[in-house]
C-alpha positions as CSV (number, residue, x, y, z in Angstrom):
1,X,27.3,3.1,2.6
2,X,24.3,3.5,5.0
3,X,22.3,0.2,5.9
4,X,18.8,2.2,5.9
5,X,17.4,5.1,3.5
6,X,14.0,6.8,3.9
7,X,11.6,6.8,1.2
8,X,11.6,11.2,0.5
9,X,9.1,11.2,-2.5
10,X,5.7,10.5,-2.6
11,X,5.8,7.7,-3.8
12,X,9.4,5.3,-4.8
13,X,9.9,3.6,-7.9
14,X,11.3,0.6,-7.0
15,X,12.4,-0.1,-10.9
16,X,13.5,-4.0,-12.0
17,X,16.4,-2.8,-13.3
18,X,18.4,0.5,-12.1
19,X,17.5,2.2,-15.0
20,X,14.0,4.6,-15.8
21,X,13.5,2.8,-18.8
22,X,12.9,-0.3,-16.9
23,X,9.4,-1.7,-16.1
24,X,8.1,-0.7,-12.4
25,X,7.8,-3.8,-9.7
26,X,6.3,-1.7,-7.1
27,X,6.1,1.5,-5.3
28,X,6.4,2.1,-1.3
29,X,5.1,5.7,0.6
30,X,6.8,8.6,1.5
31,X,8.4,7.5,5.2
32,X,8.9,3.9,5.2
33,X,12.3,2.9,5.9
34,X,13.9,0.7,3.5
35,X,17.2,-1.6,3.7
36,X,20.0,-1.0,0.9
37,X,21.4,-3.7,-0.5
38,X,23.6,-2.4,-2.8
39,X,24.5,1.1,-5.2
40,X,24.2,0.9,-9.1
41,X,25.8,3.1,-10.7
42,X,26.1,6.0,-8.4
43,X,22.6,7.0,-9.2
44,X,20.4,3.8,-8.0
45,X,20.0,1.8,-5.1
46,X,18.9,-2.0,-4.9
47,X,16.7,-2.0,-1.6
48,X,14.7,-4.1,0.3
49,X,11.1,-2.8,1.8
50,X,10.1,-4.0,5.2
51,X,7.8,-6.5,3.4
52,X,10.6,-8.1,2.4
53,X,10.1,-6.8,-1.5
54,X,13.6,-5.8,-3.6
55,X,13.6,-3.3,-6.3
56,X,15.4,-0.3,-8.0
57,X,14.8,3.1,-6.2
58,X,16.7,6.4,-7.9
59,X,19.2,8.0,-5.4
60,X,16.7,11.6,-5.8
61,X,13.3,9.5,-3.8
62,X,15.9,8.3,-0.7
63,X,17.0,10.3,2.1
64,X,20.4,9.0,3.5
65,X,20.8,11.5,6.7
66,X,21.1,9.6,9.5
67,X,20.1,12.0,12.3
68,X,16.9,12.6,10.1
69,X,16.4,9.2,10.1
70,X,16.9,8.3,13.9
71,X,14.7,11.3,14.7
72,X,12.0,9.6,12.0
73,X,11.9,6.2,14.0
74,X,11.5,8.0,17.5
75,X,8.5,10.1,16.8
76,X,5.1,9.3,16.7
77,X,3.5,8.7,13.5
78,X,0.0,8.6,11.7
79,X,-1.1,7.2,8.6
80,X,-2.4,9.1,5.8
81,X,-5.8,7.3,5.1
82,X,-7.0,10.2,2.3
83,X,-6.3,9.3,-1.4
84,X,-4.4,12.4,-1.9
85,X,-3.7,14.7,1.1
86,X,-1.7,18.1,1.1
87,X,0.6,19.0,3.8
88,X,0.2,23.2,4.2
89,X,2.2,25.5,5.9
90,X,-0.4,26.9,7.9
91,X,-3.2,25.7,9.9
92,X,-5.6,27.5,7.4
93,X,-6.1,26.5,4.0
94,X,-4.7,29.7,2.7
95,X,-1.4,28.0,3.9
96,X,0.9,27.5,0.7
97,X,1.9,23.3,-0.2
98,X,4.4,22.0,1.0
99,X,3.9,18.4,0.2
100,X,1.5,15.7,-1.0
101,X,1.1,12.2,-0.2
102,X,-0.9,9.7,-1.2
103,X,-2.7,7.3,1.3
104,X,-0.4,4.3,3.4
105,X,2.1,7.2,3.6
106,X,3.5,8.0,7.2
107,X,3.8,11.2,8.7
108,X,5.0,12.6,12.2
109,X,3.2,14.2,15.2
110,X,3.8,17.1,16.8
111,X,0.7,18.2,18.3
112,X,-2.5,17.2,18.6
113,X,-5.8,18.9,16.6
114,X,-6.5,21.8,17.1
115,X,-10.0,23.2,17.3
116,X,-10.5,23.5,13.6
117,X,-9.2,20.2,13.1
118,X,-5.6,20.6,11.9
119,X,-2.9,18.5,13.4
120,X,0.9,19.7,13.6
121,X,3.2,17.6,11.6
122,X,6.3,16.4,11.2
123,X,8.0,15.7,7.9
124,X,11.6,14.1,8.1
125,X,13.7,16.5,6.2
126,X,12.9,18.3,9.9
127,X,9.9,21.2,7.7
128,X,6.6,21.2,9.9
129,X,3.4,21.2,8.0
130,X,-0.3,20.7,8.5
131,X,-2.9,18.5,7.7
132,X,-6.6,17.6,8.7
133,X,-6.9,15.2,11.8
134,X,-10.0,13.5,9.4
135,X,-7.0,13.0,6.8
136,X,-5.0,10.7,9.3
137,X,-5.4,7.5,10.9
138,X,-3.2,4.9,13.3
139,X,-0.5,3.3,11.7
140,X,-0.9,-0.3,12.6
141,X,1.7,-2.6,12.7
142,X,0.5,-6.0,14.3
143,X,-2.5,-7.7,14.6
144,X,-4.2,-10.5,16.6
145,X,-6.7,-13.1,14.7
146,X,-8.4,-12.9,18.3
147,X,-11.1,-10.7,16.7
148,X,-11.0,-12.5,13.5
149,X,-14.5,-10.7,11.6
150,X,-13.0,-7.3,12.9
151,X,-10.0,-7.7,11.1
152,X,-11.8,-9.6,7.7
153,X,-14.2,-6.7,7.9
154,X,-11.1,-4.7,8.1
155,X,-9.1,-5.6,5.0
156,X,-12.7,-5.9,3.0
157,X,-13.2,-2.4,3.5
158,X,-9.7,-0.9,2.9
159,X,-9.8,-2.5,-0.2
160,X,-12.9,-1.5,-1.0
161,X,-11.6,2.6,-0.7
162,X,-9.4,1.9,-3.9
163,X,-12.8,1.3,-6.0
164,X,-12.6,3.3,-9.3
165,X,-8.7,3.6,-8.8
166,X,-7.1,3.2,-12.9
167,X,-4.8,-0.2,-13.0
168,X,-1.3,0.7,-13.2
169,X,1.3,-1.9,-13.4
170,X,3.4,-2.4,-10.0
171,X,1.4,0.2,-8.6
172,X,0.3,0.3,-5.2
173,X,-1.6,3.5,-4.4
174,X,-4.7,5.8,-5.2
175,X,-3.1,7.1,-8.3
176,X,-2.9,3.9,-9.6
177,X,-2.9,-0.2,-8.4
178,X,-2.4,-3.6,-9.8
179,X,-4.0,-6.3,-8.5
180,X,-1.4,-7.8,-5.9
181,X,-0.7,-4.1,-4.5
182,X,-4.4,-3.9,-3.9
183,X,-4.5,-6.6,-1.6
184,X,-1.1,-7.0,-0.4
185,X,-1.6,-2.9,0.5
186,X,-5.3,-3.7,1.8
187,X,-3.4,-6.6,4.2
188,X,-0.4,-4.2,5.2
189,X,-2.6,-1.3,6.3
190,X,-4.4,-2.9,9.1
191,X,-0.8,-4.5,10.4
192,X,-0.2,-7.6,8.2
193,X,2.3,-8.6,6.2
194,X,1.2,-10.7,2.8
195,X,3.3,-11.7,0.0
196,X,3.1,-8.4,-2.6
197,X,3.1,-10.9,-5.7
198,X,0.0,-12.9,-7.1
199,X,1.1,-16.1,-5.5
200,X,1.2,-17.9,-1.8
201,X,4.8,-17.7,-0.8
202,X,6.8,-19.5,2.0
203,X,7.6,-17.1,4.5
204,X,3.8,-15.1,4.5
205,X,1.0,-16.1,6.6
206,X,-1.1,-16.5,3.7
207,X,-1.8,-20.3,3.6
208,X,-4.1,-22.5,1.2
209,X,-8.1,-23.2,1.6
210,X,-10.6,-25.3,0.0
211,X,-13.0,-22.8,-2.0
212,X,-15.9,-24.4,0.0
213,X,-14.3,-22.5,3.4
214,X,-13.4,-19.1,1.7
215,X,-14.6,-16.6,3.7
216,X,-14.4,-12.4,3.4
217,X,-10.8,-10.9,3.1
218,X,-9.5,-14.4,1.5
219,X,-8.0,-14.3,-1.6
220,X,-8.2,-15.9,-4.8
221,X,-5.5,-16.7,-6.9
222,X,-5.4,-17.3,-10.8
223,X,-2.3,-17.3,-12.9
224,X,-1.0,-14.3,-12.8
225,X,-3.6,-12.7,-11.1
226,X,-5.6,-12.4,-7.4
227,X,-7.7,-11.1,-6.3
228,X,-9.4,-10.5,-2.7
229,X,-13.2,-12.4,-2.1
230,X,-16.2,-10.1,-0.3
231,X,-18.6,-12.3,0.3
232,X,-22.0,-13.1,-1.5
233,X,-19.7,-14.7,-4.8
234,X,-18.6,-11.2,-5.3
235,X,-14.7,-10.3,-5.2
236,X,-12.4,-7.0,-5.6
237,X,-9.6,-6.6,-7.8
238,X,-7.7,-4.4,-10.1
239,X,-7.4,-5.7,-13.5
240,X,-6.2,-4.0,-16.3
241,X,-9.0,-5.6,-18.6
242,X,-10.7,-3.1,-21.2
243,X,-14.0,-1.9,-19.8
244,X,-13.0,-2.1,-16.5
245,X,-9.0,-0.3,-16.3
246,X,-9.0,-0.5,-12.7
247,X,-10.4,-1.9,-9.1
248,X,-13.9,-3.1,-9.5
249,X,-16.1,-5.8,-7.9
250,X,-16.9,-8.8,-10.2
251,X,-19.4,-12.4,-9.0
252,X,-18.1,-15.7,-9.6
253,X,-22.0,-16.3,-9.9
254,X,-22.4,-17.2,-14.1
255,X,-26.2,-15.8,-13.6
256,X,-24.8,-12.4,-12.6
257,X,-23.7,-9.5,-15.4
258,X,-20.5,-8.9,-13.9
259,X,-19.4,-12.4,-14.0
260,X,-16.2,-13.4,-15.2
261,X,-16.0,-16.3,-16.7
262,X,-12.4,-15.8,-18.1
263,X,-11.2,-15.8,-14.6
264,X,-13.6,-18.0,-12.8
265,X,-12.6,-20.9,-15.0
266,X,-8.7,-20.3,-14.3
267,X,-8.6,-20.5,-10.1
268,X,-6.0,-21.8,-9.0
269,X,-6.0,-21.7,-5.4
270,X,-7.8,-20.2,-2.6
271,X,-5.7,-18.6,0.2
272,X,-6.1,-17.0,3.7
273,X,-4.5,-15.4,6.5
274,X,-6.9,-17.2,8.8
């Protein structure tokens, strides 16, 4: 059995059990290399993300070919930053579909834009597609608290993108997000690695604050829940509560209408990477 797989769907399942009946944990994008653990029942794979995250993941979303694979990790890549971005055949948009992925997903470069703005691409079952050079971004995989407001400002406003995005249990993407996903994903797009659960775990750079010293891109944890602080009392989150059914910005201000009291009177514990 292989040590590595690539993720070949748009998005993988990683299931809590290796069954589809079973609830989802999380999902990771199309190109990210994950470690297997172990083969259920010919059909599923236990694996292990590179955050260090363990689920479920059906044999038909992993791609096992090892040349594929060593080619993968040797190219140059860019991250899809659109919601939902189509990969064409063509540089035209008469080109027919030959695969959509969702944003945090990786995708290989073969030549730069051209002068309408479409960039050559690699996808690692070894087809070449295209997709718009605004569509992409760099795929960041470190980071340095030497520019600490950068970075806050960063995290603030890649969470911020998911606004409007419908809750979805384990989810981790513009098609649907619960709340650790939004802010573990918001933290693993600009190079940082944060626990994907709502909790402070041993091992993540997430540590604990007073709430007196909370600051932008901190986050706030309640049971069962976080959720990532903006500044100005106001925080982002995805919560499945009726009315809202997805990310939105509530205050922890009581004077303000989108206060929530249900929550405010529940934190826990204040975290941050800083």
């Amino acid at each position: 059995m292989m040590n590595n797989a690539l993720i070949n769907h748009t998005l993988a399942f990683l299931m809590k059990e290796p069954t589809w009946d079973s609830s989802l944990e999380d999902e990771d994008f199309y190109g990210r290399k994950v470690e297997i653990l172990s083969c259920e029942k010919h059909e599923w794979y236990k694996v292990r993300t590179h955050y260090n995250y363990t689920g479920f993941v059906h044999v038909s979303q992993l791609l096992f070919d090892e040349e594929k694979i060593n080619t993968w990790e040797n190219i140059d890549k860019k991250l899809v930053q659109q919601p939902y971005a189509d990969v064409l055949s063509m540089p035209k948009v008469q080109g027919h579909h030959l695969a959509s992925l969702t944003k945090g997903a990786l995708v290989g470069i073969l030549k730069p834009a051209n002068e309408d703005g479409w960039v050559k691409v690699l996808l690692f079952d070894g087809s070449c597609g295209y997709m718009k050079e605004k569509f992409l971004g760099d795929y960041i995989t470190s980071y340095s608290l030497e520019m600490e407001e950068k970075l806050r400002q960063d995290i603030v406003n890649t969470a911020l993108t998911y606004m409007g995005t419908q809750y979805r249990w384990g989810g981790k993407s513009p098609l649907g997000i619960d709340c650790s996903g939004l802010c573990s994903v918001a933290y693993m797009l600009n190079g940082v690695i944060i626990y994907r659960d709502a909790a402070i775990a041993e091992g993540f750079p997430i540590h604990e604050i007073t709430i007196e010293t909370m600051r932008p891109a901190d986050l706030l944890f309640f049971p069962g829940h976080v959720a990532m602080y903006i500044g100005e009392n106001r925080y982002v989150h995805s919560t499945g509560k009726n009315g809202s059914d997805g990310v939105v910005i509530n205050s922890l201000n009581p004077g303000d209408k989108d206060y929530r009291e249900d929550l405010h009177c529940k934190l826990k514990v204040v975290g941050s990477l800083f």
